[in-house]
C-alpha positions in Angstrom: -18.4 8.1 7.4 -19.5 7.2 11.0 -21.6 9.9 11.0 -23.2 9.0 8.0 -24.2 5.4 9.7 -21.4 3.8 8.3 -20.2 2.3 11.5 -18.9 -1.1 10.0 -16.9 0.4 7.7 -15.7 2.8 9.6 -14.5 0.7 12.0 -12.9 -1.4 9.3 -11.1 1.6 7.8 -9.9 2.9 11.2 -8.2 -0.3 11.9 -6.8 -0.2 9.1 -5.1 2.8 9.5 -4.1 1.4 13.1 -2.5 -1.6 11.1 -0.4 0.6 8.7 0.6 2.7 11.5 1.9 -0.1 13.6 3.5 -1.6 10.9 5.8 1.9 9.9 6.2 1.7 13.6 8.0 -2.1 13.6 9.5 -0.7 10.2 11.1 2.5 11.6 12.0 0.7 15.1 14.0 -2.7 12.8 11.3 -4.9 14.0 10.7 -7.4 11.1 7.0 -7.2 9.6 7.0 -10.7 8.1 8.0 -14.2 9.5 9.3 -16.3 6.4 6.5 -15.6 4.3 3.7 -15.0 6.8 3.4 -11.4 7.2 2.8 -10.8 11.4 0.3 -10.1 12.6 -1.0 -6.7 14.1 -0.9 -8.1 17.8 2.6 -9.7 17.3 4.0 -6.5 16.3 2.3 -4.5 19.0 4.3 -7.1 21.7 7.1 -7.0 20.1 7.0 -2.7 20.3 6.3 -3.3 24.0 9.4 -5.5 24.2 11.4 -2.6 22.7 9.8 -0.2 24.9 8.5 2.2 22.3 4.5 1.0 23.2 3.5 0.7 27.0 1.7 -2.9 28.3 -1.5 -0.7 28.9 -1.7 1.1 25.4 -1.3 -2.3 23.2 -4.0 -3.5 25.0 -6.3 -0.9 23.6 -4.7 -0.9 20.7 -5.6 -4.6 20.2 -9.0 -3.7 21.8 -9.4 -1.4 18.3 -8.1 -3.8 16.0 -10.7 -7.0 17.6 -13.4 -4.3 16.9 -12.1 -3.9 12.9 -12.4 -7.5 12.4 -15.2 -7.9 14.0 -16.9 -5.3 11.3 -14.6 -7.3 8.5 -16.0 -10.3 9.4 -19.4 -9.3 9.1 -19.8 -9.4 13.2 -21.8 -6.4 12.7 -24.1 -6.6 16.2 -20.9 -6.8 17.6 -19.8 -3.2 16.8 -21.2 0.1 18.5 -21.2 3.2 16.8 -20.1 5.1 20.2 -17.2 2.6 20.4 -16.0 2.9 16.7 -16.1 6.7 17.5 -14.1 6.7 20.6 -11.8 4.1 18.6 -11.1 6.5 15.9 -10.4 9.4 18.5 -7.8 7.4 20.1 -6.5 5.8 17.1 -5.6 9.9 16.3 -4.6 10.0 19.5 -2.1 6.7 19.3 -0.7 8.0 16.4 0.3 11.3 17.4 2.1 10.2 20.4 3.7 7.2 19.1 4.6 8.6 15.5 6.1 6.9 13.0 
């Protein structure tokens, strides 16, 4: 998709991935995904992976990084988002996953 000049909605789909995958994450480590009926959000449940030491300080950081650039793209922020940084956010969102499966 990036490479066909979709770099919105790639960036939009990436995060998304990113969001599922932090959410198994929580899921398999007994972190609850929802507060009352407010699902978390994606930076609450990268903190709270930090706190249980299965994400490091440094790596939510970027992983927030990639999800600001998603909603920048959902949000129709589109001078906002860089077709080289959508494609470095997609390598390391394969690279996130792989070493913090879930």
């Amino acid at each position: 998709m990036l490479t066909k000049g979709y770099k919105d909605a790639a960036a939009v789909i990436s995060g998304s991935v990113l969001e599922g995958h932090v959410r198994s994450l929580a899921v398999r480590n007994s972190i609850n995904v929802t507060a009352g009926t407010r699902t978390r959000s994606v930076d609450e449940l990268l903190i709270e992976l930090v706190k249980e030491g299965q994400v490091s300080e440094s790596q939510r950081k970027i992983a927030a990084g990639w999800y600001g650039l998603r909603n920048e793209a959902a949000h129709g922020h589109y001078a906002n988002v860089v077709a080289s940084d959508v494609d470095r956010m997609i390598d390391g969102i394969r690279d996130f996953m792989i070493r913090y499966p879930a």
